[in-house]
C-alpha positions in Angstrom: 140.8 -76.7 175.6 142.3 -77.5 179.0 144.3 -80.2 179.9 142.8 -81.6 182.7 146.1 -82.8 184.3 147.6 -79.7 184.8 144.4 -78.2 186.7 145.0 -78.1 190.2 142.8 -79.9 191.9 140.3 -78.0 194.1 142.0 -78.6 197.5 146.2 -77.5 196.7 144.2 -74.2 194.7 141.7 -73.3 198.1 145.5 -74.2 200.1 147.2 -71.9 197.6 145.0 -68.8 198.0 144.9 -69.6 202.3 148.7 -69.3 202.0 148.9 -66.2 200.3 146.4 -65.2 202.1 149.0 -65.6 205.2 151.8 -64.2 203.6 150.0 -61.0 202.5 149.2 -61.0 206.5 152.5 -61.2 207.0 154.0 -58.8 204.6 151.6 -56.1 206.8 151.7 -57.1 209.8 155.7 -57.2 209.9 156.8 -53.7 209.8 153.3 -51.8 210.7 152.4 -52.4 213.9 155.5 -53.5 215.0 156.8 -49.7 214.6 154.5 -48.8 217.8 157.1 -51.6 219.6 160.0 -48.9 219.4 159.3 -48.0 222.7 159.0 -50.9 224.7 162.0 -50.9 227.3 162.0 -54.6 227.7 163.5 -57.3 225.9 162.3 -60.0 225.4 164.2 -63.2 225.6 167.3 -61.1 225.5 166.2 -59.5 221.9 164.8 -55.9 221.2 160.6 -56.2 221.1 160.8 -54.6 217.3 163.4 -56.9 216.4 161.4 -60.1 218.1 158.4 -58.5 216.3 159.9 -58.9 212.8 161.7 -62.2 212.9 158.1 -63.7 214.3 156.6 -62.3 210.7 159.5 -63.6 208.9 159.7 -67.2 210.3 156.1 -66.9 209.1 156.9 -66.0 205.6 159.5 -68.8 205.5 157.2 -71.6 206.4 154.4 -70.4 204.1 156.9 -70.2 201.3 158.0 -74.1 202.2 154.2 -75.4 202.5 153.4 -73.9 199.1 156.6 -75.3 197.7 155.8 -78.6 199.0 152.2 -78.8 199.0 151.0 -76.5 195.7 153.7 -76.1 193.7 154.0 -79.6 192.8 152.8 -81.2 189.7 151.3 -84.0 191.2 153.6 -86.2 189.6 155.5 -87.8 192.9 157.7 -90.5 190.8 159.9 -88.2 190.0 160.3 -87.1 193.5 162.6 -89.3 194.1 165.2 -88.9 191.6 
């Protein structure tokens, strides 16, 4: 039998699979299609494109990482939070 307390509720486990989801995304999209950015003779904002490319993806990674620790990773117990 289940203890009903540590089920996530509905919402933080529909959040949890949107943010892996993302990350999944992100892991792709990072260093695929930003190989075909080799060859752009630009910079932009005074980075390499490819370089620009892959920080994007990584910032994204970060934040996804942070909202899950904050928001699903949690077990709903926010007395403790404090200290």
């Amino acid at each position: 039998m289940t203890d009903p307390q540590k089920t996530p509720p509905k919402s933080r486990r529909t959040l949890g699979a949107v943010l892996t989801a993302v990350f999944a995304l992100a892991l792709i999209m990072g260093p695929g299609p930003g190989v075909m950015l080799v060859n752009t003779p630009k910079p932009i904002l005074g980075l390499p494109a490819i370089y620009l490319w892959g920080l994007l993806w990584y910032v994204v990674e970060v934040v996804v990482v942070v909202l899950a620790y904050k928001l699903v990773w949690t077990d709903g117990d926010e007395s403790n939070a404090d200290g």
